[in-house]
VOBA-1610 file (N, C-alpha, C; in pm, whole numbers, padded with zeros to 5 digits, always signed):
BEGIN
Unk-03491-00805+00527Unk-03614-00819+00604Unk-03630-00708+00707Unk-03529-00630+00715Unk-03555-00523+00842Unk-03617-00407+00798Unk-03678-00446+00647Unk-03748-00315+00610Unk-03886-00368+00567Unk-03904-00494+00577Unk-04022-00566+00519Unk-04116-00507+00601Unk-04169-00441+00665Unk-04290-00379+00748Unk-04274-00220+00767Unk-04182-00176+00624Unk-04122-00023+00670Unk-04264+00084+00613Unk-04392+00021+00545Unk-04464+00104+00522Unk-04599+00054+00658Unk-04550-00018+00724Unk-04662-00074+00834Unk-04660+00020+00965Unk-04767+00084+01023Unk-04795+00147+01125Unk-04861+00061+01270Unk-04810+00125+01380Unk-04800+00034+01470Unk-04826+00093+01599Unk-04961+00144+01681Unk-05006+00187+01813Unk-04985+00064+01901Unk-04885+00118+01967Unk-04828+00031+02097Unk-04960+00091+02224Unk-05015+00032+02274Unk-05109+00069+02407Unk-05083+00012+02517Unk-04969-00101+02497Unk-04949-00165+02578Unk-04876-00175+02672Unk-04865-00211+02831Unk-04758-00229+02912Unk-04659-00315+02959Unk-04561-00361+02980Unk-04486-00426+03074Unk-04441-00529+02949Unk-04453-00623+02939Unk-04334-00734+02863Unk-04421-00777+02718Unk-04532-00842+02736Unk-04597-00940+02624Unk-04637-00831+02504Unk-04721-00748+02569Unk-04758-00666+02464Unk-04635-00588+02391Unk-04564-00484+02444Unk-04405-00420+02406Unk-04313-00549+02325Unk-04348-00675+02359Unk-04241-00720+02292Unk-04264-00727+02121Unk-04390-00749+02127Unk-04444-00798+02002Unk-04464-00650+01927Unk-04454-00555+01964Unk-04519-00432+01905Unk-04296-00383+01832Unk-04244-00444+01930Unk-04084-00402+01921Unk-04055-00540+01818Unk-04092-00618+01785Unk-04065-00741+01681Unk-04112-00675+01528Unk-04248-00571+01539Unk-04285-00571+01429Unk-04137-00433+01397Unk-04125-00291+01535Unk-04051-00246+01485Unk-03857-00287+01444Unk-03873-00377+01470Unk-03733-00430+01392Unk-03722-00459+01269Unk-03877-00494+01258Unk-03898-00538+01123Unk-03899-00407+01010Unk-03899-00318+01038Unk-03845-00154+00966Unk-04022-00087+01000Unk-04127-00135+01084Unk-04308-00077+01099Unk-04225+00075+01179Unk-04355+00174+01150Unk-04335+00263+01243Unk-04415+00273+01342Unk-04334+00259+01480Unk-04451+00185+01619Unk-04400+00311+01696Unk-04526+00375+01703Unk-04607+00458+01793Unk-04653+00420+01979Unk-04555+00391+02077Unk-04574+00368+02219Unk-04675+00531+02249Unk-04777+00446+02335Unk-04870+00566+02370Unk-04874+00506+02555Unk-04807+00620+02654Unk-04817+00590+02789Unk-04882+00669+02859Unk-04978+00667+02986Unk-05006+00755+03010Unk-04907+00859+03140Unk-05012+00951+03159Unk-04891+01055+03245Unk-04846+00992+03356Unk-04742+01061+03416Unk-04707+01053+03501Unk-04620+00920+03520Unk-04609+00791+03577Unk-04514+00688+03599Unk-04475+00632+03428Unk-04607+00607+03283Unk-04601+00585+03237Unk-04598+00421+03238Unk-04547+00345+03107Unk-04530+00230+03148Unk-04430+00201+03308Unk-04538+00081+03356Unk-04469+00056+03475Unk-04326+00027+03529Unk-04285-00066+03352Unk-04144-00106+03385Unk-04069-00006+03381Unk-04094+00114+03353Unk-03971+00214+03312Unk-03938+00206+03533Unk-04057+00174+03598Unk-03957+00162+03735Unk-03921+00017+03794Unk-03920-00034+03704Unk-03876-00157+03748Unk-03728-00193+03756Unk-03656-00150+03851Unk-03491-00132+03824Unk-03425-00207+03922Unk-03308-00252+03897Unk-03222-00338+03962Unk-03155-00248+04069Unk-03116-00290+04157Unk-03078-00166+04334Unk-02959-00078+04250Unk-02873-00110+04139Unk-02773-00064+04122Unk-02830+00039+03970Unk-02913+00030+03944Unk-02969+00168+03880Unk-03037+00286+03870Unk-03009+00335+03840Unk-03015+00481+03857Unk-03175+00536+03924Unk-03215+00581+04069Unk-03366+00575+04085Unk-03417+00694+04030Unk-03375+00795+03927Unk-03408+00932+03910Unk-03411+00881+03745Unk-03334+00771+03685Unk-03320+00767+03491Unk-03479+00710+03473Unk-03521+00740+03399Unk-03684+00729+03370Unk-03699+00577+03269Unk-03569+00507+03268Unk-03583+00425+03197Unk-03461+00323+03211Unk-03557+00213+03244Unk-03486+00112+03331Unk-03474-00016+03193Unk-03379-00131+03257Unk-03290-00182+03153Unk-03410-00284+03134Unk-03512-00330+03264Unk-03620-00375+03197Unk-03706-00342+03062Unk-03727-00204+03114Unk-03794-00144+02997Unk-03749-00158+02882Unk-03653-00116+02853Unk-03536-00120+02753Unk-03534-00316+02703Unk-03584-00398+02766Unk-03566-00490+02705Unk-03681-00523+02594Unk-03812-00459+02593Unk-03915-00505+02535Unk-03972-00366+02439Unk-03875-00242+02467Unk-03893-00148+02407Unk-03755-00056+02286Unk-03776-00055+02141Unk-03672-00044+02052Unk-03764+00035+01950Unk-03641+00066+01891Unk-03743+00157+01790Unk-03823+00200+01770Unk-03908+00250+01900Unk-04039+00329+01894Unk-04012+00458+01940Unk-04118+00517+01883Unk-04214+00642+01959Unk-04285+00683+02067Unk-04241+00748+02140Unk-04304+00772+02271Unk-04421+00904+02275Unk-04529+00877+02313Unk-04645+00973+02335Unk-04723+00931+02473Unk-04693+01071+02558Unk-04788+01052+02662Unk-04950+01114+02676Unk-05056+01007+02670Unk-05181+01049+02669Unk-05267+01016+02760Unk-05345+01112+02834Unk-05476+01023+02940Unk-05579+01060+02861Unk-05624+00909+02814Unk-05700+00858+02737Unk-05872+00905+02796Unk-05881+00935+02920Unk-05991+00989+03008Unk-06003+01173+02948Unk-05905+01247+02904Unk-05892+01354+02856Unk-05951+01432+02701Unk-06014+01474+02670Unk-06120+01448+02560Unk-06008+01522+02436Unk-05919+01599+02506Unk-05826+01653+02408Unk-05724+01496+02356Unk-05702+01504+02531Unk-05600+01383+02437Unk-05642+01229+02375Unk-05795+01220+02385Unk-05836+01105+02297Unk-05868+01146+02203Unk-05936+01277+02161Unk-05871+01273+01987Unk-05787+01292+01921Unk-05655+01285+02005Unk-05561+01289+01966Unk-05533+01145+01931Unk-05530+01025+02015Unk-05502+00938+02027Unk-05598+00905+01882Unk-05722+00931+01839Unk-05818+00907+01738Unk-05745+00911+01577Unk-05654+01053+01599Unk-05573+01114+01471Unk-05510+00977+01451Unk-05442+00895+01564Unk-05355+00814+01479Unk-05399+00686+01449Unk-05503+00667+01508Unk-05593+00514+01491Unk-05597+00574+01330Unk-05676+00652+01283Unk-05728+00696+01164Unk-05607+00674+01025Unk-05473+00634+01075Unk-05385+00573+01012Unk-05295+00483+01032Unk-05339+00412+01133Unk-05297+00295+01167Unk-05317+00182+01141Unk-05256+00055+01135Unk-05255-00075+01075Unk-05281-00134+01153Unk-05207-00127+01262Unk-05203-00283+01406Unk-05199-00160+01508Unk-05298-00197+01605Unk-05323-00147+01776Unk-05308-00291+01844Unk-05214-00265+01937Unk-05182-00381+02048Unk-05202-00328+02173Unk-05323-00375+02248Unk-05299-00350+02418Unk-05304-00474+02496Unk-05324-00404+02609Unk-05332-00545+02710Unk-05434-00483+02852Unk-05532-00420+02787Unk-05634-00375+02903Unk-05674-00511+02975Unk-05730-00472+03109Unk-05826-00545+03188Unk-06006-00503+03160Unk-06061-00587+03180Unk-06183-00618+03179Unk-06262-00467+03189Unk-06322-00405+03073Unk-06362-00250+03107Unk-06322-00130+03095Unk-06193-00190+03073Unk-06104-00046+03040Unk-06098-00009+02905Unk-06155-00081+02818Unk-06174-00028+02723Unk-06278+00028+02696Unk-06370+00019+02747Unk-06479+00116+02735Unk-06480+00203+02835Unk-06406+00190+02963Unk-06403+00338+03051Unk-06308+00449+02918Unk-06224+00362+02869Unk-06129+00484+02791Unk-06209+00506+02669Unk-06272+00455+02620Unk-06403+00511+02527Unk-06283+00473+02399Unk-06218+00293+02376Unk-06134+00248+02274Unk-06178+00096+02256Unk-06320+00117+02262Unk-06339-00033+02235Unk-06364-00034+02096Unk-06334-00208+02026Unk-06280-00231+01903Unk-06434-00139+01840Unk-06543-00148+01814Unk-06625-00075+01773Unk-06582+00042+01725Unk-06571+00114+01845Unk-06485+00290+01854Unk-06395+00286+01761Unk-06328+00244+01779Unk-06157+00252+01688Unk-06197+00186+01519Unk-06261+00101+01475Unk-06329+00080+01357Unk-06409+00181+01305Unk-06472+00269+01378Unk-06520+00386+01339Unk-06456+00427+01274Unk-06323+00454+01317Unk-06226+00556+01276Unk-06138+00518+01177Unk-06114+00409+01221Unk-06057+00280+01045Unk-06098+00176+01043Unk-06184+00137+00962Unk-06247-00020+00936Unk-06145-00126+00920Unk-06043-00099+00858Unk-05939-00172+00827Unk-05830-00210+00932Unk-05851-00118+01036Unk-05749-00147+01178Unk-05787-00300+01198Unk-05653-00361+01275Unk-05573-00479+01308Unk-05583-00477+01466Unk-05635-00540+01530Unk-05630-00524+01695Unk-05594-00649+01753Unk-05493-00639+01831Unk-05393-00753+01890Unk-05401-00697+02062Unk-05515-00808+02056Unk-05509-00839+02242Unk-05458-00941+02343Unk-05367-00860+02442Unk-05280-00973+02519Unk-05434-00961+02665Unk-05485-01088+02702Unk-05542-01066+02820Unk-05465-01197+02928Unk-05480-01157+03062Unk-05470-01305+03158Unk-05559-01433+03133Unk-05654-01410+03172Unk-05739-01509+03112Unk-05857-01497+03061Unk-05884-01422+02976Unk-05973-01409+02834Unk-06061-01321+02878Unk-06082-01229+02744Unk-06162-01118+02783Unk-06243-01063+02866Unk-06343-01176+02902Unk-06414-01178+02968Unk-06432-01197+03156Unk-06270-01207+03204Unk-06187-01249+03330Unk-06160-01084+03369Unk-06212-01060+03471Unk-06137-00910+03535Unk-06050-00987+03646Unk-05975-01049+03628Unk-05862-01105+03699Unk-05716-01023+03667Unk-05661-00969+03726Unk-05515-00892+03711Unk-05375-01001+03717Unk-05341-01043+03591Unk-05276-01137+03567Unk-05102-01066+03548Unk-05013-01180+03654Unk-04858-01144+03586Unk-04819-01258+03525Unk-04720-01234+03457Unk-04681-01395+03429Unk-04645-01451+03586Unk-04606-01450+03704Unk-04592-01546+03828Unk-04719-01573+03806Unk-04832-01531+03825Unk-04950-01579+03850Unk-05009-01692+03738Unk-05003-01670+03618Unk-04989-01772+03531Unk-04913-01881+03518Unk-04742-01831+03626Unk-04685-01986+03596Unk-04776-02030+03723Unk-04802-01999+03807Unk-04846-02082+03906Unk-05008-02127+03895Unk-05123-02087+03795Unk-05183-02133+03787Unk-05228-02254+03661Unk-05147-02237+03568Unk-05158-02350+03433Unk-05009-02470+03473Unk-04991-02455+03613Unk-04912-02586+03678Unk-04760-02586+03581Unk-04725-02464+03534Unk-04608-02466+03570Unk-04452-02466+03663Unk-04538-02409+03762Unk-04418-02411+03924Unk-04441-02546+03992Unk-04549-02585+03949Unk-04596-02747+04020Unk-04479-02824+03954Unk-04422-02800+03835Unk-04314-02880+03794Unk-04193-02871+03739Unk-04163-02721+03830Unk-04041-02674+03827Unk-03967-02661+03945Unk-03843-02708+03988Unk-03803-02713+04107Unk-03727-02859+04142Unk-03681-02861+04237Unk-03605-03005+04289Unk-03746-03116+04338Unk-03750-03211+04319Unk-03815-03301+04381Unk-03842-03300+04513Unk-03777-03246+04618Unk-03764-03215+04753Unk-03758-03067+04788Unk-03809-03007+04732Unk-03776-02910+04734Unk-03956-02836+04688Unk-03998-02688+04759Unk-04118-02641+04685Unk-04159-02621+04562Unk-04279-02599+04477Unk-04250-02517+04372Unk-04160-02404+04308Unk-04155-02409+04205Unk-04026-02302+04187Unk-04097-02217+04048Unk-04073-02051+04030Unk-04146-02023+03896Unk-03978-02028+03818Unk-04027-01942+03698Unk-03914-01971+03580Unk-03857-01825+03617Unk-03695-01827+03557Unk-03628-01696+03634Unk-03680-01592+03484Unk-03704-01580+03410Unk-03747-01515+03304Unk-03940-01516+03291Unk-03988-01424+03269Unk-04122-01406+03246Unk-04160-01485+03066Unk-04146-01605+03101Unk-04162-01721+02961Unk-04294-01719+02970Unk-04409-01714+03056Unk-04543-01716+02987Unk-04567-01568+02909Unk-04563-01473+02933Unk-04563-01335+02925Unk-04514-01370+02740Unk-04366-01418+02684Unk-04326-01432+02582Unk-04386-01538+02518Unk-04421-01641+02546Unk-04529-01737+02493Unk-04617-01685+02455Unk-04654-01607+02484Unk-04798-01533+02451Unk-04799-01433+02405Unk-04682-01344+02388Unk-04631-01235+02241Unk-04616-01387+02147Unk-04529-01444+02136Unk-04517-01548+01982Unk-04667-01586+01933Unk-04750-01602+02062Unk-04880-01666+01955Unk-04942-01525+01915Unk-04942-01390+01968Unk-04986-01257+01948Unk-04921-01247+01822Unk-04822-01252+01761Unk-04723-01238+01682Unk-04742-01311+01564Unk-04766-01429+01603Unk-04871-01532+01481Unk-05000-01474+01410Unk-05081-01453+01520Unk-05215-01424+01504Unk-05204-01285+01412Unk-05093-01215+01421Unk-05125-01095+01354Unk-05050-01070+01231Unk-04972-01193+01223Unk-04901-01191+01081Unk-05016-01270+00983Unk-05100-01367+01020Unk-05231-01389+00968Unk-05301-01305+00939Unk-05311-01222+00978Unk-05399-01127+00981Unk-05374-01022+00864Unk-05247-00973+00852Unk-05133-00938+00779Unk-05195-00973+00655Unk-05155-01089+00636Unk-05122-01177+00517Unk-05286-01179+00438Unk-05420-01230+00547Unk-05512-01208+00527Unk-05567-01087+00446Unk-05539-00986+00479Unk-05624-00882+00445Unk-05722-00733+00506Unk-05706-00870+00613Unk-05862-00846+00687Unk-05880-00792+00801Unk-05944-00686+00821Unk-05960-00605+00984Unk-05983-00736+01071Unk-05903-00744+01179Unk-05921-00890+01230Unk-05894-00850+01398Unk-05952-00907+01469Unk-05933-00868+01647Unk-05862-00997+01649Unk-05755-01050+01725Unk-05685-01113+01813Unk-05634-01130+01932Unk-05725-01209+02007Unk-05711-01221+02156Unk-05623-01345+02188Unk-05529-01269+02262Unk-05409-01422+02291Unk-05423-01421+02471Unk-05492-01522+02540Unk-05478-01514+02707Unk-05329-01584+02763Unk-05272-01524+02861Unk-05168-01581+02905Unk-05207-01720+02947Unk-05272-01713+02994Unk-05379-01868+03034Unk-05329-02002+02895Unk-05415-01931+02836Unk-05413-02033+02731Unk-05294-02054+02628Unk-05199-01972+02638Unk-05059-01968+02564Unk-04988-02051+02662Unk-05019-02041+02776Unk-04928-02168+02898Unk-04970-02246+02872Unk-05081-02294+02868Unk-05116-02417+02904Unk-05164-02485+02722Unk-05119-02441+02650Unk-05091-02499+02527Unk-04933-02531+02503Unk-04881-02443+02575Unk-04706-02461+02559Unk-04664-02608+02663Unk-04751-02662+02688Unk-04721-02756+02850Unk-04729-02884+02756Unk-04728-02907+02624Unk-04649-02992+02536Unk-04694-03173+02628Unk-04573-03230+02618Unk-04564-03319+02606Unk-04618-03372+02851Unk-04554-03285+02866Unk-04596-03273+02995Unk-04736-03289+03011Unk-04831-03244+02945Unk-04972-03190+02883Unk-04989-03371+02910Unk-04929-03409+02758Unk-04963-03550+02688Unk-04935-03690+02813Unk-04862-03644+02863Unk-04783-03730+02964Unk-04921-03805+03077Unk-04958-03692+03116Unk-05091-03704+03189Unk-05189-03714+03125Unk-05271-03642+03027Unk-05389-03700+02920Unk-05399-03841+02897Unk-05275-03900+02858Unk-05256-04027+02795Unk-05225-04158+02911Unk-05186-04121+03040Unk-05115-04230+03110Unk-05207-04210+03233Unk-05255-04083+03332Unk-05327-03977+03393Unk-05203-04016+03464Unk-05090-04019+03478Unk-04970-03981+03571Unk-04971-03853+03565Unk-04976-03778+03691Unk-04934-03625+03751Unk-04783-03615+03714Unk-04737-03495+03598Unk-04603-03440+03624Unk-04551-03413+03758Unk-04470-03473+03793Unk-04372-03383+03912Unk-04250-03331+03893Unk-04219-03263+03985Unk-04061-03190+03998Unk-03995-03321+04031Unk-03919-03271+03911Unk-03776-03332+03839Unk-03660-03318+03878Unk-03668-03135+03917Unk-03527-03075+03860Unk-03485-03019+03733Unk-03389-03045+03680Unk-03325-03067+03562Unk-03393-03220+03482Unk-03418-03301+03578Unk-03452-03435+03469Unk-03548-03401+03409Unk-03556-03522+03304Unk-03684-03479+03183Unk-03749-03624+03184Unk-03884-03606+03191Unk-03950-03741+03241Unk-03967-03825+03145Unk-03883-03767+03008Unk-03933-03914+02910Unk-03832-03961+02885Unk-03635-03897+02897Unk-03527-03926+02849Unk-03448-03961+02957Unk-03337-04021+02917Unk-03226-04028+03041Unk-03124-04075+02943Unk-02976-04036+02988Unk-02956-03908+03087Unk-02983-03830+03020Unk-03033-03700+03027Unk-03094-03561+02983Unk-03146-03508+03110Unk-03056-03416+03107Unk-03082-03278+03233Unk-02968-03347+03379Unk-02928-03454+03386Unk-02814-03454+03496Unk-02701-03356+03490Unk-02706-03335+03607Unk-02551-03224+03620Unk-02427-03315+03662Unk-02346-03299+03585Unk-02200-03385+03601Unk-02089-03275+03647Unk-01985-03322+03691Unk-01913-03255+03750Unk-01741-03276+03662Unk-01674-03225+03579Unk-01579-03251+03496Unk-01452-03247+03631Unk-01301-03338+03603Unk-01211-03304+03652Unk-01137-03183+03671Unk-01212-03100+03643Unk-01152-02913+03639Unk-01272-02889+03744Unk-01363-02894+03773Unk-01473-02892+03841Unk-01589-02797+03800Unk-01579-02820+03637Unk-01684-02736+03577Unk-01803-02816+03547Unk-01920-02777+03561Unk-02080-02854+03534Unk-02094-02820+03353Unk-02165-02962+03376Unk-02204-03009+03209Unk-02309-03100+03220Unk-02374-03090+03141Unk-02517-03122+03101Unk-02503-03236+02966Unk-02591-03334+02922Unk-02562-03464+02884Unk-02726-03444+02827Unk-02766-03496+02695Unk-02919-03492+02612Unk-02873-03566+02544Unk-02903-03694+02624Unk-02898-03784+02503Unk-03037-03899+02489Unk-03039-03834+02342Unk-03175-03843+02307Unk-03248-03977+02234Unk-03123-04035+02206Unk-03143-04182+02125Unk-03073-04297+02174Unk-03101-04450+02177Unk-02976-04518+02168Unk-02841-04495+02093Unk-02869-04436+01991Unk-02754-04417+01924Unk-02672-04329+01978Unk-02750-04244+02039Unk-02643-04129+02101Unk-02593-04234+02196Unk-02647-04317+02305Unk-02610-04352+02437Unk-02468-04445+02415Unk-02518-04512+02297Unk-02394-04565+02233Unk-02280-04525+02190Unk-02239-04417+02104Unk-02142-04327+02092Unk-02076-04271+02262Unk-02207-04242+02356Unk-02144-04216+02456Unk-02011-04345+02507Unk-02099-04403+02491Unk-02057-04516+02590Unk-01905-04582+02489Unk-01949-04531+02361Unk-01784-04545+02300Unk-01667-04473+02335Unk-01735-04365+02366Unk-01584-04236+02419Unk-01559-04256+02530Unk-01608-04347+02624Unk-01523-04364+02728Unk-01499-04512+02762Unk-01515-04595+02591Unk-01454-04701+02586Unk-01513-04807+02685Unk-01632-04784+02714Unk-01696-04856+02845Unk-01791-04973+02767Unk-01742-05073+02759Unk-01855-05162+02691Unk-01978-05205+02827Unk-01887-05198+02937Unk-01989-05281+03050Unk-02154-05199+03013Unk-02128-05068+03012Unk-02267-04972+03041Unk-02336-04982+02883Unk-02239-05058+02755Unk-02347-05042+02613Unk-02398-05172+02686Unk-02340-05263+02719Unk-02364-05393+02740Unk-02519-05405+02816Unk-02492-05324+02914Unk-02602-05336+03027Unk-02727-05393+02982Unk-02791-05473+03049Unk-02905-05471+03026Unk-03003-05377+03102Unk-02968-05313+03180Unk-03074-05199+03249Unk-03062-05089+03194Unk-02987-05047+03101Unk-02966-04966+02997Unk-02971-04958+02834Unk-03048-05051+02805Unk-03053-05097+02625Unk-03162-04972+02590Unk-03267-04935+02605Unk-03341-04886+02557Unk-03345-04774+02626Unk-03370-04655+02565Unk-03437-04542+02685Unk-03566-04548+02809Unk-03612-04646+02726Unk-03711-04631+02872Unk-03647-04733+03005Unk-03591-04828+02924Unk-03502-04865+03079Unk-03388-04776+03101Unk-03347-04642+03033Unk-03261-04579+03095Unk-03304-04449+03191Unk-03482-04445+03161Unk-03556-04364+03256Unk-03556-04478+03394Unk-03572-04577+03374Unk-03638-04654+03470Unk-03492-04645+03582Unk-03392-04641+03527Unk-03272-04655+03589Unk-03163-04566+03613Unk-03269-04415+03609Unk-03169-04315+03605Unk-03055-04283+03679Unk-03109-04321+03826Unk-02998-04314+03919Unk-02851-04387+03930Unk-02906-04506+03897Unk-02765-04548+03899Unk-02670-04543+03798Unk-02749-04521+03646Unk-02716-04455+03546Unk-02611-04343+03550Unk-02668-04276+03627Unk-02604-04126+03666Unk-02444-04127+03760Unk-02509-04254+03833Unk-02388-04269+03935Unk-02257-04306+03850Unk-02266-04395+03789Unk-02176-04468+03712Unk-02100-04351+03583Unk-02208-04272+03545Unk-02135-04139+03426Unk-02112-04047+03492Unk-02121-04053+03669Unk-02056-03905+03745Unk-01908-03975+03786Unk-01874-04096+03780Unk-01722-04118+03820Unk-01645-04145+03721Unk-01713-04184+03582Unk-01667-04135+03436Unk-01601-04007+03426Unk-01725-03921+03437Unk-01683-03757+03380Unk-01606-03725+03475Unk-01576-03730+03629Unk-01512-03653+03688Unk-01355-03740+03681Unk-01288-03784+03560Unk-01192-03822+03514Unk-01151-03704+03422Unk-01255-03660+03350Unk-01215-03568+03251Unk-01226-03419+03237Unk-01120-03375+03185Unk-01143-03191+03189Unk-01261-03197+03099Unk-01340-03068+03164Unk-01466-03000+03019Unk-01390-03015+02896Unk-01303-02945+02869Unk-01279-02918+02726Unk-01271-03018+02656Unk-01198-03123+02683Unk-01163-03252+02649Unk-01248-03349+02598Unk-01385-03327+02763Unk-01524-03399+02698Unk-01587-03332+02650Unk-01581-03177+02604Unk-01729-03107+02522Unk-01636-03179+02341Unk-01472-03165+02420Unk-01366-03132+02201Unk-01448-03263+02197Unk-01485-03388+02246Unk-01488-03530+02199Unk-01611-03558+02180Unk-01718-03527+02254Unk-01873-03511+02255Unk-01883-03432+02116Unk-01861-03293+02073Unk-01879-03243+01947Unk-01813-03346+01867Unk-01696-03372+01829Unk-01651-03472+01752Unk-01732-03549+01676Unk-01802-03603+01808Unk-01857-03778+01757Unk-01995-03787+01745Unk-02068-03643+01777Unk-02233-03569+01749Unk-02270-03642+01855Unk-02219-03582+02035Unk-02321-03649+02125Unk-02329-03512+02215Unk-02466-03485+02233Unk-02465-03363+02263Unk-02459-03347+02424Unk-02370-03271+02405Unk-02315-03229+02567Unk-02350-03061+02593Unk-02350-03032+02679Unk-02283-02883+02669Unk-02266-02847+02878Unk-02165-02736+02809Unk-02090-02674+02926Unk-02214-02593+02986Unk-02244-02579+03125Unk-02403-02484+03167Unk-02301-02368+03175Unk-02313-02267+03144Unk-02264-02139+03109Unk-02348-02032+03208Unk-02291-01916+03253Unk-02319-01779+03301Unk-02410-01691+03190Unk-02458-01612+03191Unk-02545-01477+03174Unk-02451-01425+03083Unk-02322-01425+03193Unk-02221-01289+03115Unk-02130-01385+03030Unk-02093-01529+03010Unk-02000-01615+02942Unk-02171-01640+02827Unk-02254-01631+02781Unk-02375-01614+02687Unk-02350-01550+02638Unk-02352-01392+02684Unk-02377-01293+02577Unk-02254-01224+02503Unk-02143-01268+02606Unk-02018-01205+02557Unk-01985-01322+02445Unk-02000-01450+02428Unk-01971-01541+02295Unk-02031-01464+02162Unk-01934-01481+02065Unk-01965-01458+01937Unk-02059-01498+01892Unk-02140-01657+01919Unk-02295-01653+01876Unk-02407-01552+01922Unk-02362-01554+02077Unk-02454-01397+02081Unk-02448-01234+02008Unk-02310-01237+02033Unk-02328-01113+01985Unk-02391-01046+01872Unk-02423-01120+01765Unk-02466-01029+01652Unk-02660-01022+01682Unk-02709-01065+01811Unk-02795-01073+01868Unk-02847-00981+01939Unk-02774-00893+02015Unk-02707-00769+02063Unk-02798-00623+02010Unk-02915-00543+02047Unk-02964-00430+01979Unk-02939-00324+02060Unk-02904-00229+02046Unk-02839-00106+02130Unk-02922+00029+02093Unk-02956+00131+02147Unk-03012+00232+02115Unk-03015+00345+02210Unk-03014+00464+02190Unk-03025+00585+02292Unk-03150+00597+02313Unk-03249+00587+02449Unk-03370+00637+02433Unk-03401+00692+02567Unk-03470+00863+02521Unk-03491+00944+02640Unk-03292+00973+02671Unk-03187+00988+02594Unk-03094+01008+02630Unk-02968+00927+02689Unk-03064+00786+02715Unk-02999+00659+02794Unk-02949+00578+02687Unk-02809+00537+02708Unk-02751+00390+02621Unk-02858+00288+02676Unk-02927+00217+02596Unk-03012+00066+02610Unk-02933+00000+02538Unk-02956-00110+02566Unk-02926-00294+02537Unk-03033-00380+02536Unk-03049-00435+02462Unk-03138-00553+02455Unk-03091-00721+02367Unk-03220-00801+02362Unk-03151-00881+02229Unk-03287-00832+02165Unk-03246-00921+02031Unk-03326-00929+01958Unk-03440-00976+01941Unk-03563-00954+01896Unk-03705-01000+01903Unk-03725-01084+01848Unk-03624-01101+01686Unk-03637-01150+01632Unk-03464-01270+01600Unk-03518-01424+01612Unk-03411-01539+01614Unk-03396-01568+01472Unk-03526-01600+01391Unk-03548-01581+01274Unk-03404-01558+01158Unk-03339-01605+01037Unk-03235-01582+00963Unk-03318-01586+00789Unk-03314-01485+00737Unk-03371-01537+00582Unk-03249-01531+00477Unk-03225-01564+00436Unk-03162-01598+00256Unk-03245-01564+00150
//
């Protein structure tokens, strides 16, 4: 499959995470993707750098996360030389991905019209904040905080909180990513507009349903999850390592409650069903935090895998990527002269 898109052409126009990611998914896929930046800073993230990197390397590990196997061309699109230049490659191109604001495509004289001139058959994949028609300057913070994601992220006592990763930004490459493998598959010169707006607040799932259906307001949880219990408590093991507990069925709660030989808690009656084990989380919790802190991690993850009750150890950044499931995840490349690292765009496995 890493060559399945090796005769597909690919004008990257885009900046910073959503657009680059999806334009770097098709080039993994073997497309040849064409990044077009303009002068001078270029894409923004190339300065987006952590205090401990380099302020003079032109290419920062951000950048490097949403950018692989491409081509770099710098053009100001305002420049009449260098927009027909930029014209030469529309004129054999498959998929154009940007992420303009409101106008800028017709100040740069690349609105979908223009560029169909030049190939009827071009593919156009648009990332906007909130829909074409919004001259609003959108980041993903600003999206988690307006489609009420930070409203329900965070401690209960505690303020809103956003997500430590730009997850609306990638929500909204996967549906970009959809829309244009349709498109693909279709045939058909096709425009695709994906708003960060509306990729959040379609991803807000069951949270969404929670309120539609009951009109209860989501709140901050934490870690808890407002339809399960226990799921998302932090336990504390006799080694004093944190572990996490999803248990998603009676059946699981039962198996739990077999491995530590505890009939009182299958017994319970404030615990038979999951929704009386939402109703009763706390003391729930109390009673499996003087359980677990009897037992080493290893002991309760070897016995939890055993008996299929899903546990897991909350793990580091650097204990993630250094495990053997990550690693073959792992994409490396020289670009502009620099060792990069990234993962992969693609999770995806075919047979």
């Amino acid at each position: 499959m890493q060559k399945r898109f090796e005769n597909l052409r690919v004008l990257d126009l885009s900046t910073v995470l959503a657009g680059p990611s999806v334009a770097t998914f098709f080039a993994e896929l073997g497309a040849e993707v064409l990044k077009v930046e303009p002068p001078g800073l270029g894409d923004v993230t190339r300065s987006w750098k952590l205090p401990s990197e380099d302020p003079e390397d032109n290419v920062s590990s951000y950048f490097s996360s949403v950018n692989f196997k491409k081509k770099y061309l710098t053009l100001d699109l305002l420049n009449k030389k260098d927009h027909s230049i930029l014209m030469q490659h529309i004129s054999n191109t498959d998929i154009v991905i940007s992420n303009f604001k409101k106008g800028d495509a017709k100040k740069l004289n690349i609105e979908d019209a223009t560029l169909r001139k030049i190939n009827p058959k071009l593919i156009i994949g648009k990332i906007t904040g909130f829909g074409e028609q919004n001259e609003r300057i959108a980041y993903d913070l600003i999206l988690q905080a307006e489609t009420g994601f930070m409203s329900i992220n965070g401690e209960a006592d505690q303020g809103p909180l956003k997500m430590p990763v730009a997850l609306i930004d990638v929500l909204a490459a996967h549906h970009l990513k959809e829309g244009l493998l349709l498109a693909l598959l279709s045939k058909e010169a096709r425009t695709i507009n994906v708003s960060l707006h509306d990729a959040a607040v379609s991803s807000l799932m069951n949270q969404a349903s929670n309120y539609l259906m009951t009109h209860e307001k989501p709140k901050r949880k934490g870690n808890l999850h407002p339809n399960i219990a226990p799921y998302g408590e932090i336990f504390t093991t006799k080694d004093g390592n944190n572990i996490t507990l999803a248990i998603g069925s009676d059946k699981h709660f039962r198996l739990l409650c077999a491995l530590f030989e505890n009939t009182t808690l299958m017994q319970s009656d404030a615990y038979k069903t999951n929704q009386l084990r939402v109703k009763n989380r706390e003391a729930l919790a109390k009673e499996l935090s003087t359980l677990i802190s009897g037992i080493s991690m290893e002991a309760l993850l070897s016995e939890c895998l055993k008996n299929g009750i899903p546990c897991a150890e909350i793990k580091s950044i650097d204990q993630v990527l250094k495990s053997d499931l990550s690693k073959n995840l792992i994409r490396e490349e020289i670009i502009e002269g620099k060792q990069t690292s990234r993962i992969t765009s693609i999770a995806a496995k075919w047979k």
